[in-house]
C-alpha positions, 0 to 999 in steps of 0.5 A, spaced: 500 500 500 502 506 498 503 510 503 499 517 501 493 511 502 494 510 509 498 515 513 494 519 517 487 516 513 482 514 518 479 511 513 483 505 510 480 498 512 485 494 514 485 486 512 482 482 518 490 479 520 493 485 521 496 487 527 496 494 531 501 497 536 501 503 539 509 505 539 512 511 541 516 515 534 519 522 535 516 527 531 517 528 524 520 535 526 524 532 530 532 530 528 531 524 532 526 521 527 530 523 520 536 520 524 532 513 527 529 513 520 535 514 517 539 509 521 534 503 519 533 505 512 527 507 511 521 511 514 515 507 516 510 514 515 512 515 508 516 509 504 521 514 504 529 509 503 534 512 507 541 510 505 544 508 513 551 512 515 556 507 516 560 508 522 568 508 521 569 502 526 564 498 523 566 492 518 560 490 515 554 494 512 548 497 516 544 494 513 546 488 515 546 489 522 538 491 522 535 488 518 530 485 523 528 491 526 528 495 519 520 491 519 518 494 525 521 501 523 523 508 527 520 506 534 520 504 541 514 499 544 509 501 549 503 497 547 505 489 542 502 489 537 495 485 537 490 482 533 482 485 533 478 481 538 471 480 534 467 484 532 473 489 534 474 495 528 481 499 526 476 505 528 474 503 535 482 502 536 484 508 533 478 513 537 481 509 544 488 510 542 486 518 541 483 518 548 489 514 552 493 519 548 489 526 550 490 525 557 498 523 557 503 530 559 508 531 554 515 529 558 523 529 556 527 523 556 534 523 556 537 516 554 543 513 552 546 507 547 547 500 550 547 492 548 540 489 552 542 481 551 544 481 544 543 487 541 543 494 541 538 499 543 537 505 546 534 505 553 533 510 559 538 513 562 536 514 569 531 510 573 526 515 574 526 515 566 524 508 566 519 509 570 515 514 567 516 511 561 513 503 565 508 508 567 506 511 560 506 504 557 501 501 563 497 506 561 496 504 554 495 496 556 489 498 560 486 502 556 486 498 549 487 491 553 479 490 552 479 491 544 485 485 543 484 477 542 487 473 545 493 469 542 491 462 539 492 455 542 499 455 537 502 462 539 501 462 546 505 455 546 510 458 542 510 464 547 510 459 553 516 455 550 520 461 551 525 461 558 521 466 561 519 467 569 514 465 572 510 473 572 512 473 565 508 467 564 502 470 569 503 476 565 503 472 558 496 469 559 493 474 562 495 480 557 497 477 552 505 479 553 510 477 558 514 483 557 508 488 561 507 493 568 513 491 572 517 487 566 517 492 562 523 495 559 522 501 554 527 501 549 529 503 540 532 498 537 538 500 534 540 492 531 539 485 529 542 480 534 548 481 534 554 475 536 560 478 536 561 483 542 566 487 539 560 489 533 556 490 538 560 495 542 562 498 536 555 501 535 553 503 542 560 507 541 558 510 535 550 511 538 552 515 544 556 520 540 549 521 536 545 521 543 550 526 545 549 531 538 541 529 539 540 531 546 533 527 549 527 524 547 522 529 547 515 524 549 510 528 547 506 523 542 505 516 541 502 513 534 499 507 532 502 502 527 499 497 523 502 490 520 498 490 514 499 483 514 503 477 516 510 478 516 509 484 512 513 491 514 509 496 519 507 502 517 505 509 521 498 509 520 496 515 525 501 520 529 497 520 537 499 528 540 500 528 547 494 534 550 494 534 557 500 539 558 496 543 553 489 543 555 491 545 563 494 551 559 490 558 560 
């Protein structure tokens, strides 16, 4: 689809397995979002292609190190992406994800690059970012949580397969993710898997240079974006201002 038939369009009608998710992406003003962009190669609201800078210390081609979360574009995860309960619409889910977003106040986050597990990822960096960020997150899993199916028999067994704690278990059934509330960890991710430590290290090096020219995060919106279909590239389907800081001005 291209992306002047659904950017901003309240009207597209999504096929029946597509999936939802309400991310956070910094604002198309905001040099972050060219920079995400940019670095994974493509912008997800435009379909514009982006050719990656190349860090000096990097053997092989951005485009290789990023080629898993190249499919789920610019973004940081505040809500995981979700199939409609029954009778459930993309309008519905768009109207509750604009009234969420209507009472949250803008904030400022600083953050830092950093390997989580096996790749690298933007993050948090200090502890009271975090918990604004979990704060921000839960709210989102609450107010939508109503309008999500359940996973299948076959996903929630693949789920249950994985090495998680007894609470993401607990967690798993009940929201439908392992990784919510308390277990939540906000973060943007920077590459694919990485097994080479000295590759990873060479990108969280590079980043935190661009973090210290980019500044902080500034979190004034979230936005909803939409796997067509399976396997396909998600796309920013609506930006979702953040209201409440305005609304108390006089």
């Amino acid at each position: 689809m291209d992306a002047s038939a659904w950017a901003g369009n309240d009207e597209v009608q999504w096929a029946a397995d597509a999936r939802f998710a309400v991310y956070y992406a910094p604002s198309r003003t905001s040099p972050w979002w060219h920079a995400g962009c940019e670095w994974l190669g493509t912008d997800v609201e435009t379909g514009v292609a982006y050719t990656a800078p190349q860090p000096p210390t990097v053997a092989r081609p951005v485009a290789e190190l990023t080629q898993a979360p190249r499919r789920y574009g610019w973004h940081g995860t505040l809500l995981a992406p979700f199939r409609l309960a029954d009778g459930v619409t993309s309008y519905a889910v768009l109207n509750e994800a604009r009234r969420w977003a209507v009472d949250q106040e803008p904030s400022v986050l600083s953050v830092e690059a950093a390997t989580l597990g096996d790749f690298v990822a933007l993050r948090p960096a200090t502890e009271d970012g975090e918990s604004g960020m979990r704060a921000l997150a839960s709210g989102a899993l609450r107010t939508l949580d109503s309008l999500r199916a359940a996973p299948s028999a076959v996903d929630l067994a693949r789920r249950l397969a994985a090495p998680l704690t007894e609470r993401q278990r607990a967690l798993l059934v009940e929201w439908g993710y392992p990784y919510v509330f308390e277990e939540f960890r906000f973060h943007m991710t920077l590459s694919s898997s990485l097994d080479a430590a000295d590759e990873r290290a060479a990108l969280v090096a590079w980043w935190q240079k661009r973090v210290a020219e980019l500044g902080p995060l500034v979190i004034d919106s979230a936005a909803l974006f939409v796997e067509p279909a399976a396997g396909q590239p998600f796309v920013l389907w609506q930006r979702l201002p953040f209201q409440s800081g305005e609304r108390s001005k006089p």
